[in-house]
C-alpha positions in Angstrom: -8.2 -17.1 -7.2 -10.0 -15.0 -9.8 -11.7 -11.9 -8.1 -14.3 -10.2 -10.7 -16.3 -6.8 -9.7 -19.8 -7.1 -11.4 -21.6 -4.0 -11.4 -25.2 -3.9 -9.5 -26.7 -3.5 -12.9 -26.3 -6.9 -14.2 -28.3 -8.2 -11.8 -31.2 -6.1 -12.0 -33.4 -9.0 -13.2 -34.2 -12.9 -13.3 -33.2 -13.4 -16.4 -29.5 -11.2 -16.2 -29.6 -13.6 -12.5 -29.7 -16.6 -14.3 -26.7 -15.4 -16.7 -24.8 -14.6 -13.4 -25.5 -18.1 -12.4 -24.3 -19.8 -15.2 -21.3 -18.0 -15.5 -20.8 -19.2 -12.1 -21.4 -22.9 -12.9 -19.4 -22.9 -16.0 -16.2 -21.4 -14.2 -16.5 -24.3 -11.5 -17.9 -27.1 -13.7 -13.9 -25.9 -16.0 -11.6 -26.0 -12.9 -12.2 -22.6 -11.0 -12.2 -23.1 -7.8 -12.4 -19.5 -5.6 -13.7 -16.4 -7.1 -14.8 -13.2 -5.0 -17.4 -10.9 -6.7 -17.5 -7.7 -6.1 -20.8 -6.0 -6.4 -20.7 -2.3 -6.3 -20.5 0.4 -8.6 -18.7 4.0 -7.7 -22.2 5.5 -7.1 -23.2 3.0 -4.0 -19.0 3.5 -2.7 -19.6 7.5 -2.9 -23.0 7.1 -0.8 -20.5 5.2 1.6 -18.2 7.8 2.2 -21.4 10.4 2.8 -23.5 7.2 5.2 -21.2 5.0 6.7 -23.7 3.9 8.7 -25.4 2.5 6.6 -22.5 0.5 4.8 -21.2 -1.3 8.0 -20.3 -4.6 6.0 -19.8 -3.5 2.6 -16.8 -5.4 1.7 -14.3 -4.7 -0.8 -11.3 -5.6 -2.7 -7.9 -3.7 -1.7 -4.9 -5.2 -2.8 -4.3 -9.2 -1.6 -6.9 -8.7 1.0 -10.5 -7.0 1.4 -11.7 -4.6 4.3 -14.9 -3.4 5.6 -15.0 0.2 3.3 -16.1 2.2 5.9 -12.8 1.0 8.5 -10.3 2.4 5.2 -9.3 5.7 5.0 -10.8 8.3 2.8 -7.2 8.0 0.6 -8.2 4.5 0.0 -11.7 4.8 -0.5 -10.9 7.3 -3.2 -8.3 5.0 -4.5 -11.1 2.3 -5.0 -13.5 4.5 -6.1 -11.0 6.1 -8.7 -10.1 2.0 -9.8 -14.5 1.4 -10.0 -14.8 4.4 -12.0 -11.9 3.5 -14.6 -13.6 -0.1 -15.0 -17.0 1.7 -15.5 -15.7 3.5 -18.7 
């Protein structure tokens, strides 16, 4: 399994959306055959933490499993948020 966070950025327009997409076939078309994405940058996790309400069912990537952000504690958002942030540099 091959989990990749993409930043929201990169798929700000058709022609960085048809990138995404053929990265996508590629991997498949050469033998990959589960990847998760992970589309959030530390920005939209922060606004989280301050609107949970309006995050419900943002998923993310803990460990060997994902959760539902708003459901971890604030130690573990901050964990991810500190792991988004380093990835951003």
């Amino acid at each position: 399994m091959l989990n990749v966070r993409i930043n929201p950025e990169v798929l700000k327009d058709n022609n960085k959306m048809k990138k995404f997409a053929s990265l996508i076939r590629t991997y498949c078309e050469t033998g990959g055959y589960h990847v998760q994405f992970n589309i959030v940058d530390s920005g939209m996790l922060r606004d989280a933490q301050k609107n949970p309400e309006k995050y419900r069912d943002l998923l993310v990537r803990v460990a060997t499993y994902s959760a539902y952000f708003v459901e971890l504690s604030a130690t573990l958002q901050n964990d991810i948020i500190a792991r988004v942030e380093f990835q951003e540099v």
